[in-house]
Every structure is written in structure tokens, then in C-alpha cells.
MILO-25459 format. One record per residue (C-alpha): y, x, z. Coordinates in steps of 0.02 Angstrom, whole numbers, padded with zeros to 5 digits, always signed. Each point is the difference from the previous one (the first is absolute). Example, Ala and Ser with C-alpha at 12.3 -4.5 7.8 and 13.67 -1.06 7.14 Angstrom:
<rs>
-00225+00615+00390 +00172+00069-00033 
</rs>
This chain:
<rs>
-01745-00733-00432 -00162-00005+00097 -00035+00189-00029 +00186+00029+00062 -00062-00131+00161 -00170+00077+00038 +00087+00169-00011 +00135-00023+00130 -00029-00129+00111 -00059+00097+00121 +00023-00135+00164 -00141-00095-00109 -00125+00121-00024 +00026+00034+00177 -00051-00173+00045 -00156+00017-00133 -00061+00166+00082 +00000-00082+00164 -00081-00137-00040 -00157+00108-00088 +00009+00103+00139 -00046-00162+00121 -00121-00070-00112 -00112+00148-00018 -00017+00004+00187 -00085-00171+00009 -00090+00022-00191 -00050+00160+00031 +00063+00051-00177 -00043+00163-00048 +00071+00155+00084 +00076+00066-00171 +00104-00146-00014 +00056-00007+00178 +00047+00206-00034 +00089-00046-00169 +00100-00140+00087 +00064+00103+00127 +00072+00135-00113 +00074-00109-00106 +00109-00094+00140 +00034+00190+00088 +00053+00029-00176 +00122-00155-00029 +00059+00028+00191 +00044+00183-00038 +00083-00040-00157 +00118-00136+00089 +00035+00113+00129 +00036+00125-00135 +00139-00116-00088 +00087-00048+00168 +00025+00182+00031 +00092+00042-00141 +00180-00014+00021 +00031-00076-00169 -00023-00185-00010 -00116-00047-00100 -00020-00192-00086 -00149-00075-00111 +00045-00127-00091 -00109-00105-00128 +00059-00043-00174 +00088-00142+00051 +00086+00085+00135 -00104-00046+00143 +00006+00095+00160 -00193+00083+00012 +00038+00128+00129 +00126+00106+00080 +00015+00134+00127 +00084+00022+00151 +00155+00115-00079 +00013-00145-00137 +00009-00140+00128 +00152+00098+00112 +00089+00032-00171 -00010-00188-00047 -00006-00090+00168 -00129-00097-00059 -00075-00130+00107 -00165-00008+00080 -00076-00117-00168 +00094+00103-00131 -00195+00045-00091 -00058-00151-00104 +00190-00072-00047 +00106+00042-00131 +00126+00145+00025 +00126-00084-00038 -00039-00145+00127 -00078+00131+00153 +00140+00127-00015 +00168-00101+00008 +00167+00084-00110 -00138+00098-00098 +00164+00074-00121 -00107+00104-00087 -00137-00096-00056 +00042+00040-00172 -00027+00182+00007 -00197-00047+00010 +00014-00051-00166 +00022+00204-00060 -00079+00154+00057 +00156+00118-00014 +00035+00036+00202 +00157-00109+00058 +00134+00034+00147 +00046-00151+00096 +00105-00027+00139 -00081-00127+00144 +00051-00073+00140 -00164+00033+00125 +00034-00137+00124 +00126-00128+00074 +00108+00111+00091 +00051+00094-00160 -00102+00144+00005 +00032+00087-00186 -00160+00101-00059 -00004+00074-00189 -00175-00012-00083 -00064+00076-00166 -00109-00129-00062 -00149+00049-00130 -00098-00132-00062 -00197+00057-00072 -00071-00124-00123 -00184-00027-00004 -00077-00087-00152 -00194+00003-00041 -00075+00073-00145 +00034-00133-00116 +00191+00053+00061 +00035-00175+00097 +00109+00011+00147 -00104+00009+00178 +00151+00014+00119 +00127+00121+00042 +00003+00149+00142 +00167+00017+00067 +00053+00162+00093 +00151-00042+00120 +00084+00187+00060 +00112+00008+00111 +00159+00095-00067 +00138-00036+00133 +00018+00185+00061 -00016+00067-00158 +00136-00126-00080 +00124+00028+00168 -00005+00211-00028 +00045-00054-00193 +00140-00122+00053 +00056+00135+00118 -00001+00158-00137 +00078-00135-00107 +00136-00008+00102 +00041+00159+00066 +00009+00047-00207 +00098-00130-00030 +00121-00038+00142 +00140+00142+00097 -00083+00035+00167 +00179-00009+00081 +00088-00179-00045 -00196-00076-00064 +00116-00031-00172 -00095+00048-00160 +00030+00170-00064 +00078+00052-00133 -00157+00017-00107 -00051-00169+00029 +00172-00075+00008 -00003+00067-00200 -00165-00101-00027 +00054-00169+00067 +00178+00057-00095 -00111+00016-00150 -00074-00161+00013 +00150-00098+00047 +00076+00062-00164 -00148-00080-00111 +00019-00153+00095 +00177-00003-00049 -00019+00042-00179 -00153-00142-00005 +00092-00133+00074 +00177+00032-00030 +00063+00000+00190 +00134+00117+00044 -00028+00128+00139 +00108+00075+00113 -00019+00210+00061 +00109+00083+00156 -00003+00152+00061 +00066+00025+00178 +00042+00182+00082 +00021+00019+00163 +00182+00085+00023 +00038+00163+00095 -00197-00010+00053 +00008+00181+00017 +00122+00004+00118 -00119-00127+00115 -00152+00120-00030 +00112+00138+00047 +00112-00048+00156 -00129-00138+00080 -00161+00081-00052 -00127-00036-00119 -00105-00133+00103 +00160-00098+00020 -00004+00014-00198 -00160-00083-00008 +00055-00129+00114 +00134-00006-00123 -00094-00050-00161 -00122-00109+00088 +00179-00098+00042 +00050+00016-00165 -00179-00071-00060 +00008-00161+00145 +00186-00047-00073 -00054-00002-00186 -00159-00091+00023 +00099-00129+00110 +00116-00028-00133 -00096+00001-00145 -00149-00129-00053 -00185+00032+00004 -00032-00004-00193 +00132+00160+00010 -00061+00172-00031 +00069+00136+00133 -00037+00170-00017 +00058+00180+00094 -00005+00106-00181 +00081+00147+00101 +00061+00094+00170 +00121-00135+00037 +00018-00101-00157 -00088-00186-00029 -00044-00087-00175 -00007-00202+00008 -00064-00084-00161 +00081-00183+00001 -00116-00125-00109 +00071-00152-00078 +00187+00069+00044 +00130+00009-00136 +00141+00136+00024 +00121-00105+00088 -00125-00049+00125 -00063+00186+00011 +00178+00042+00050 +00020-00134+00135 -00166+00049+00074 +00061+00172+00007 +00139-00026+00079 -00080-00128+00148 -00101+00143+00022 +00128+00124+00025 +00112-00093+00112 -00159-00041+00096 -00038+00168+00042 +00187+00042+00039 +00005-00135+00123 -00163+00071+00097 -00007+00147+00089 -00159+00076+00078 -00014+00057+00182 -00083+00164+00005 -00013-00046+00198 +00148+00100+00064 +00136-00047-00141 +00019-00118-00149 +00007+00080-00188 +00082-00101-00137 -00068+00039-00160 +00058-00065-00149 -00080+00009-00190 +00068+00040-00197 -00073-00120-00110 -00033+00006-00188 -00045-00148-00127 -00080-00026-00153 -00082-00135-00072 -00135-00027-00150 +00051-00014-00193 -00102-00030-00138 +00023+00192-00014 -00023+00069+00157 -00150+00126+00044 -00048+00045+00179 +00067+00192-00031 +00155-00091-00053 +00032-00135+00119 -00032+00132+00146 +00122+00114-00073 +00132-00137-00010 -00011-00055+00167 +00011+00203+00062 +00158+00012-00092 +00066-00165+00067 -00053+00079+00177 +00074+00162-00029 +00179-00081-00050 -00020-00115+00157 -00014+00174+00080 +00151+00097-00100 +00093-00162+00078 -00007+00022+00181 -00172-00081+00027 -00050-00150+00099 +00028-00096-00169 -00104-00077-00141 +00047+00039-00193 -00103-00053-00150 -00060+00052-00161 -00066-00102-00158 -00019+00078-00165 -00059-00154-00136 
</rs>
């Protein structure tokens, strides 16, 4: 611990320079010493310059997780106050989350809040344990970088792969995933789960006599009636041009129906105004719910043929299909 202290304190060796510095003017020490003193402080000054340029924050702490020294970029991460070096991190550095991470040296993603207003920042964390030759633990290094941007342009490819550009409702790529994982929920648990799938009728003839941005404007409707009606814990998805996929968790088949046909009557019973006329749209509707047999293939197919008999039926209607 005191080879980690005389190593990076380097406010105190500072103070020492100084102070042999002052003495050899009134001792008249020799001018070798006097030389030797001042290259060693230039040297400790440069090297805490040095650390408080680097834009990574960086922490020393000793083996019982005592603040040594920090740099500037370290003390903005943390907000750490003024007398953060000498006390414990977890005292000088208040909601210290992940404190733990210290413990191993594989790098570590956390997600901090940088100061009272709210300000998220993401920082990969890498802790660097120093131990002496006979392998006993000196203290820690901790490198604090600063990932935000890095984690927003993920987020952001994340979603543009993920979600339709048009109605922000997953795609049908990812709708399949969650669908996926919904299903092994099921099977786990033993809840029933509920699957629509909701087509926009005589949508061509909207494209094609009102134009294709009053289209648009048309789904995005579509998309602001279903998620009004349906809950949060619902999956909604556009899987095509003008048709919708909603997985229904913890909804048996009668439910599934009822919820398929407050949707329906909700988006009969409001038009959109395009800003010189109001459309009425209305939607087909097909059901299907889980079995102890069913397969995603399977259940998607039985609630397309439910939907293409709502169709074959003068639309604006919801008809089911269960296979056990």
C-alpha cells in the first residue's frame, strides 16, 4: 500500500519538493540536490497534468478501496466532491451502483445517472488490479470511458432494424422474435396467448383515389386506434403493406375474440381527417389463440385463414380459428 501511496500521490510529493526546494536556499544544500528536486516535481507536475488531459477518467484506489487519486475526466463522470481522495468510494461517490464491478477485471457497461437533473451518461468501466510480487493486492486502477454517443448510434441502428420507419411498430422480423419468445413463455408457464391479425379493407382503393401520403396518414391512424385500445404488455406489429399482427399475452380465445372485436368497432367508429374530408376505414380481423400444439408457422397461418374468411364475408368483421 505505501508503494501504491508514494507512487501516486502526487499533491504530496508536490508539497515535499517544495519544501526541499525552500530549505536548500537557507542550507545552502548542494546544487545537485537542488537540480534533482526540481526535476522530480516538473516531473510529478507534468504527469498530473498528463492524467487530467486524458478524456477517460481515471480512479486509484488502494486495496481497501480508498480513493488515492483521480483526474479531472474521473471527477465530471462521478460528480465527486471537492474531498472525494482519502474516503472510501463508496462513502465520497454517493449511488456508486457499480462498485461491484471493481471486484473483476473483465470491462463492464453501466448505465449512470451523471448529476441531479437526470443527465444519463453510459460508461465502460475496466478495473486494473495491482498486486506486488509476492501477488498481494496494492489497489485497483479504474478506467471510466465515456460511451454515451457510441451507445445512442447503437440504440438508434437498433431501432431502425428493428422497428417500421412509418407507424414506429416493430417489423415483421422482429415482431417474429418477440412472437418467438412469447411462445416459450407460454409453453413454460402454461398461460394462454392470444394472436390477431388486422387488414386494412379496400386500402388500395385509399392509396389509389386519395393518394399515397393520405395512405400513410392512413396506417399511422390505424396504428394510434390499436395502441389506444390495446394494453402496453401487447405486442403490435405492421407484418405487411397494410396488414398488422398483435400478439395478446395472458389472453385465452374468448378474450382474444372480444379484444378483437373492441378493436374493430373502435376503428369503425373513427374516421381520420385528411384536412379537406373525413375517411372511414374499417378493418377484417382474424383470431387464433395458443394450444399445447400450436407452432408460430401454425398459429400465423390460422389467424390468415380466419382473416381471409372475414374477407370472403364482406369484411369489416372478425372470424376465428383454433385447431387443438
Amino acid at each position: 500500500m505505501q508503494t501504491l501511496r508514494s507512487t501516486l500521490e502526487f499533491s504530496e510529493q508536490t508539497k515535499t519538493y517544495l519544501m526541499k526546494l525552500t530549505r536548500n536556499t537557507t542550507t545552502k544544500e548542494p546544487d545537485w540536490l537542488l537540480e534533482q528536486s526540481a526535476k522530480a516535481l516538473e516531473l510529478a507536475v507534468a504527469r498530473s497534468k498528463l492524467l487530467d488531459k486524458l478524456p477517460d477518467g481515471v480512479l486509484v484506489l488502494d486495496s481497501l478501496f480508498q480513493i488515492m487519486d483521480m483526474n479531472a475526466s474521473a471527477r465530471e463522470y462521478l460528480q465527486a466532491p471537492a474531498d472525494a481522495v482519502g474516503r472510501h468510494a463508496r462513502d465520497a461517490i454517493p449511488n456508486l451502483s457499480w462498485f461491484d464491478t471493481l471486484l473483476t477485471s473483465i470491462p463492464q457497461q453501466v448505465e449512470w445517472t451523471q448529476d441531479p437533473l437526470g443527465t444519463r451518461r453510459w460508461l465502460q468501466i475496466e478495473s486494473l488490479h495491482l498486486n506486488d510480487k509476492q501477488g498481494q493486492r496494492l489497489g485497483y486502477i479504474v478506467i471510466l470511458r465515456d460511451i454515451t454517443e457510441q451507445r445512442k448510434t447503437e440504440d438508434k441502428l437498433r431501432h431502425l432494424a428493428t422497428t417500421d420507419s412509418l407507424t414506429g411498430l416493430w417489423n415483421r422480423r422482429h415482431f417474429t422474435e418477440r412472437f418467438e419468445q412469447e411462445l416459450e413463455r407460454t409453453r413454460r408457464y402454461g398461460q394462454p396467448l392470444g394472436l390477431l391479425i388486422c387488414d386494412i379493407d379496400s386500402f388500395k382503393r385509399v392509396n389509389d383515389i386519395l393518394g399515397h401520403a393520405v395512405g400513410d396518414i392512413a396506417l399511422q391512424h390505424i396504428t394510434a386506434m390499436m395502441e389506444e385500445t390495446l394494453r402496453k404488455v401487447d405486442i403490435i406489429g405492421r407484418i405487411g403493406g397494410e396488414e398488422f399482427a398483435v400478439l395478446l399475452p395472458n389472453t385465452d380465445f374468448t378474450e382474444t375474440i372480444q379484444t378483437a372485436e373492441r378493436l374493430r368497432m373502435h376503428i369503425e367508429a373513427h374516421p381520420f381527417n385528411t384536412g379537406s374530408e373525413q375517411v372511414h376505414l374499417t378493418v377484417s380481423i382474424g383470431v387464433t389463440a395458443y394450444s399445447e400444439s400450436s407452432l408460430l408457422d401454425k398459429m400465423l397461418k390460422d389467424a390468415d385463414d380466419a382473416l381471409y374468411e372475414a374477407k370472403s364475408k364482406g369484411k369489416n368483421r372478425t372470424e376465428y380459428q383454433l385447431n387443438r
